[in-house]
N, C-alpha and C positions, 0 to 999 in steps of 0.2 A: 972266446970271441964269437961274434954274432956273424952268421954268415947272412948277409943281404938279400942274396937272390932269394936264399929260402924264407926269407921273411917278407916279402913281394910276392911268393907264389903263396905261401901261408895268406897272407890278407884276401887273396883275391878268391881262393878255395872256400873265404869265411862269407863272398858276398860282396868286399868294397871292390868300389870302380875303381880309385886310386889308393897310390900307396908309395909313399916317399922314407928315404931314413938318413937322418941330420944327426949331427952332433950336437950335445947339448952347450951351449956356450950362451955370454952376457950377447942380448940385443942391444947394446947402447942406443943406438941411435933411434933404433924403436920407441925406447924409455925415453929421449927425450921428447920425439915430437908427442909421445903421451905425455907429458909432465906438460908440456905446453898447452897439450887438450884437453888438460883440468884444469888450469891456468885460466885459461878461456872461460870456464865455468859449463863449459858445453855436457856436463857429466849431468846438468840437472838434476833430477829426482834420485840419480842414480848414484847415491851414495859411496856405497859398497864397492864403486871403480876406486874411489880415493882410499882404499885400502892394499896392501901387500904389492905394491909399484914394484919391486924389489924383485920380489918373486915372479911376479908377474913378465919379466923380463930376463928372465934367469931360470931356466928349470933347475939348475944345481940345487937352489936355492930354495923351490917349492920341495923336492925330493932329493935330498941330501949324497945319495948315492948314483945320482943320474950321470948317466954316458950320453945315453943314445935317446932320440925322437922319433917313433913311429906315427905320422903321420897318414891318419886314413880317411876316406871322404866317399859316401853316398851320394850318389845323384837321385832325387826323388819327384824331376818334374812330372807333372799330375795332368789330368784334363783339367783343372781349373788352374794350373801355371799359367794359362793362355790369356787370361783376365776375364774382366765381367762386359756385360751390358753398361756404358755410361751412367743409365737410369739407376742400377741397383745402388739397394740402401744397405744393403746386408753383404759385403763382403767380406771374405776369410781369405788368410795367408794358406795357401796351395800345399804350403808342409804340414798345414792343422789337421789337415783333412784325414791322416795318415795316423798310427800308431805313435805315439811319445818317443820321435827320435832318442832323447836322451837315454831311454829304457832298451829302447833296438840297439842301437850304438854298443852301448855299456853290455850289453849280452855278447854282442859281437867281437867284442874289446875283450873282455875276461875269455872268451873260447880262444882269438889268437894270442893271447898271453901263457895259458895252459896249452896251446898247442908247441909252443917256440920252447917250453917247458920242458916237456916231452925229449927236444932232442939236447936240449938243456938243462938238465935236474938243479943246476946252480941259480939258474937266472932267476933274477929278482926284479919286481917292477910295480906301475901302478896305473891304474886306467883313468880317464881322464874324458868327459865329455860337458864343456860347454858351465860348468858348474863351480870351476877352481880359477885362481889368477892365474891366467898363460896364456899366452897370447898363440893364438892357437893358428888365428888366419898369417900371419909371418911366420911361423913354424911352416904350414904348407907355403908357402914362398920360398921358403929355405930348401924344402923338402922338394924342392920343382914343380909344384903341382898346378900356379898358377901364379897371376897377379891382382895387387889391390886395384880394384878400380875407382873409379872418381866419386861413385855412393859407398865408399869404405869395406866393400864384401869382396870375398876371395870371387876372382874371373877364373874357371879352366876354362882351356881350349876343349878339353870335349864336352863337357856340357855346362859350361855358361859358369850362372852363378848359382845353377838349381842345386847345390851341395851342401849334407850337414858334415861338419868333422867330428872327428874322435882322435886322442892320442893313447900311445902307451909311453911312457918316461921308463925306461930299464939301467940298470946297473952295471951292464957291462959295455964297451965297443965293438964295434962292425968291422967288418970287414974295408969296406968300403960304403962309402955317405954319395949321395945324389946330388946335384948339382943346381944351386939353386936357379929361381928359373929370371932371366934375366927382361928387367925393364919392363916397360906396361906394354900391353897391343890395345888400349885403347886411344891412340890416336887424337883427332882433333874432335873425337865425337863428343856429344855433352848434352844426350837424350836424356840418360839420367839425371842431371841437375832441371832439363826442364821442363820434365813431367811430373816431378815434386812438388804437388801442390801445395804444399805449405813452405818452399824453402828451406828444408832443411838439410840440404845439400850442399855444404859448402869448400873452398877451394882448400886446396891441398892434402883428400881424401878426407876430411875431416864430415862429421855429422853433427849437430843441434839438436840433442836429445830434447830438449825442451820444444823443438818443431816438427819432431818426429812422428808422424799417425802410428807408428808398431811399439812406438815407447808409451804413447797416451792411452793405448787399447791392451797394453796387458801390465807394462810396469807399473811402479806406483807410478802418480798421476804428477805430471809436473803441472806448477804453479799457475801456467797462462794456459786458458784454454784456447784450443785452436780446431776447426771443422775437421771433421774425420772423412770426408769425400766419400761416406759410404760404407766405412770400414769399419768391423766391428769387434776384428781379432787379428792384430800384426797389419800389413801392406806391404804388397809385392809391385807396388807400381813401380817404383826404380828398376826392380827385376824384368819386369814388361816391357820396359821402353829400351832396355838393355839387346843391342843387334846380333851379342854374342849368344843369346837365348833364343832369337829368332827359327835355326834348323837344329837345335839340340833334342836327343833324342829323350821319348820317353824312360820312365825308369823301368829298373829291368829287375832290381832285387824286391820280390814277392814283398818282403815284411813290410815293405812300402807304398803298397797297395789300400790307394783310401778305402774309409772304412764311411765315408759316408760324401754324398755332392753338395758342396755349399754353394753352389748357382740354384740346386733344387728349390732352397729354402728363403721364404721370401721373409719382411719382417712379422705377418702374421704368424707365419711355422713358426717361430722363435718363439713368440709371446705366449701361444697357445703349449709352451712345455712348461709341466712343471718339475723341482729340485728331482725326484726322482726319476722321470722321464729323462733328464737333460743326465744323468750319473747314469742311466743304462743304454744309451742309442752315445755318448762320448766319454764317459768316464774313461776310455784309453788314448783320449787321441789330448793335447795341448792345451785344448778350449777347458781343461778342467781347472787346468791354471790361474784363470779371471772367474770360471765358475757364472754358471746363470743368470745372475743380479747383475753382475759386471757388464756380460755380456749384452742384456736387455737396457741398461744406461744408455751403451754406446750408439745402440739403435736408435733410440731416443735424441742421444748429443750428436748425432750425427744428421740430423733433420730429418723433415718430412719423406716418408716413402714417395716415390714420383709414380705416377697414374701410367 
């Protein structure tokens, strides 16, 4: 059996700020308001949601032998978390700036896995970051760590919504499981629906990937184009306008530490790289994701630079 406490002192010795442990069981009710928000067709461009619903809502079911959720989250607010100049043509999502989450994560993942090992030579399990059907932001609900807010991201009380997750799925039970964490603290507030400039914020935490500036600048491309207000990789404006981000602190774990200032770079810095410059000054950081070309479109679809 898993002992809890040691597995909350384990996460936190690895680096995460949080750390929750749930039992693995069916989210029903999860599963349906997402069967409803394909339904809707709000999945756009994004295919590959209409896949493994199933698992998706059921770790049993992703990993056959699953017990337990470990649930873990970085906080990674940055000096550009804080947003841009109005004027800027050339903004970046505040997490790009940083190392490949999923790569930091996934190292961090596999060492507390092999650590729990350690006092556990039976345990069995598998790492999980951001890549697999699991619905990973109501796992940290589950796991206490916060609540959905009204732009559909996980809220913690201590730093906002500046957090990437990671899970482990393991094979055996705990001792004891966390308490999920009850009802929203956002209130009557509704900044984030109205500093969406494009609307794609809509009621019952639900999103419009099709109206989404972070879906249009990195996923594929949905059908209708719509202004990217400047944005050239992701959009943190929901995040900005968000009051619970307002006194959250900076980030504290090193590997989180950007690796380069996207306020520095205006849309000439960008045009002036080329393929090999843009894979040695980011090849570790997000933006390798959309790659160069992509990025330079968006600069372009997103209008004129302003004087």
């Amino acid at each position: 059996m898993l002992d809890r406490q040691n597995i909350l002192k384990a996460a936190a010795d690895r680096g995460f700020d949080l750390c929750g442990v749930v039992p693995c069981r069916h989210l029903a009710e999860n599963e349906a308001r997402f069967r409803n928000w394909l339904s809707c067709g709000y999945q756009s461009s994004l295919g590959y949601l209409e896949r493994n619903t199933e698992k998706r809502f059921d770790p049993r079911l992703l990993v056959e032998s699953a017990r337990t959720a470990v649930v873990c989250a970085v906080a990674y607010k940055n000096r550009a978390s804080g947003g841009y100049a109005p004027e800027c043509r050339t903004k970046v999502a505040s997490y790009a700036a940083a190392c490949d989450y999923h790569t930091t994560l996934r190292g961090m993942l596999h060492g507390l896995l092999e650590e729990l090992r350690g006092a556990n030579p039976d345990l069995r399990g598998r790492v999980f970051v951001d890549t697999a059907p699991l619905a990973e932001k109501q796992l940290a609900v589950e796991a206490g760590l916060g609540w959905i807010g009204r732009q559909s991201l996980l809220v913690t009380p201590q730093y906002g919504t500046f957090v990437v997750l990671g899970e482990l799925l393991l094979d055996q039970e705990a001792d004891s499981y966390d308490t999920p964490f009850a009802g929203s603290r956002c209130g009557t507030c509704r900044r984030c629906i109205e500093a969406c400039p494009t609307g794609a914020i809509l009621p019952d935490r639900m999103i419009d990937t099709g109206r989404c500036i972070a879906c249009h600048t990195i996923e594929r491309q949905p059908d209708t184009p719509i202004g990217l207000n400047g944005w050239i990789f992701g959009c943190d404006t929901c995040q900005n306008a968000c009051p619970w981000n307002d006194r959250t602190p900076q980030h504290r774990n090193p590997s989180f530490d950007p690796l380069f200032d996207p306020r520095s770079m205006d849309a000439a810095a960008w045009r002036e790289l080329n393929e090999e410059a843009f894979a040695e000054r980011f090849g570790r950081t997000p933006l390798m994701r959309s790659g160069l070309q992509r990025i330079l479109k968006n600069i372009d679809d997103g209008g004129p630079e302003q004087p």
